[in-house]
N, C-alpha and C positions, 0 to 999 in steps of 0.2 A: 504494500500500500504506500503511498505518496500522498503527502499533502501539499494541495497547489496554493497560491494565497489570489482573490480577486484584485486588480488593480482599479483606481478609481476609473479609467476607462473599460471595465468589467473585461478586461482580458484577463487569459492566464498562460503561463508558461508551463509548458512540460517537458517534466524531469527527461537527463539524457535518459538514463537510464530504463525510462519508457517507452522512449523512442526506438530504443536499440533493440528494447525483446521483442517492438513489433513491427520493425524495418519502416519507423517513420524518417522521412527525408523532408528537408525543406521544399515549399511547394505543393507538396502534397492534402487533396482536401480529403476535410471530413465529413461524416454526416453526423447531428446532433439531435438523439432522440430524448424528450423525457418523459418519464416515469415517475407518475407519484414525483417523489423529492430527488429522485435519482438521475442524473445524467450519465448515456450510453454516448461514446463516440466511435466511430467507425469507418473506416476508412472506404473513401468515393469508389467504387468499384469501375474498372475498365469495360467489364461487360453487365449489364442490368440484368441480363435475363439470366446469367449464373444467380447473381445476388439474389432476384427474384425467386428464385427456384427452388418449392415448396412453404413461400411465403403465408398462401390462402389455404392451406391445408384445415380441412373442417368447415372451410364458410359457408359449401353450400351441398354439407350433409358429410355424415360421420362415414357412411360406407357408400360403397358404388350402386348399389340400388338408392340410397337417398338420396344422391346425385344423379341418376337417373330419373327419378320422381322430380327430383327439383329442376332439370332440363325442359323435360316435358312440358311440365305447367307453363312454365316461360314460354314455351313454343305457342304454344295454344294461347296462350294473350295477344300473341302477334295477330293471329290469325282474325 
């Protein structure tokens, strides 16, 4: 753990030492999610659809039959 301090311009500096176990480079962006009181950072990914990739797992039904039910319906409001 590392503790950062806020500057009166609400930046923060991170430690080398954090950078190094996660091959951050100058330049390099993040992504800053929050949670509750908790902030995730995370590095910009060169491809979205790796990053993406089983991001909506559950959204639209726990098994392949309730993702098929849940297709369905959708379809049929089109119509």
């Amino acid at each position: 753990m590392s503790i950062v301090k806020l500057s009166s311009k609400r930046q923060i500096t991170l430690p080398a030492k954090v950078c190094r176990a996660i091959d951050l480079k100058q330049g390099d962006r993040l992504i800053l999610e929050v949670k509750g009181n908790q902030l995730t950072f995370t590095r910009l990914p060169e491809n979205f659809t790796d990053f993406l990739a089983g991001k909506a797992g559950g959204v639209y039904g726990k098994s392949l039959k309730n993702i098929d039910e849940y297709v369905q319906k959708e379809r049929e409001a089109w119509e």
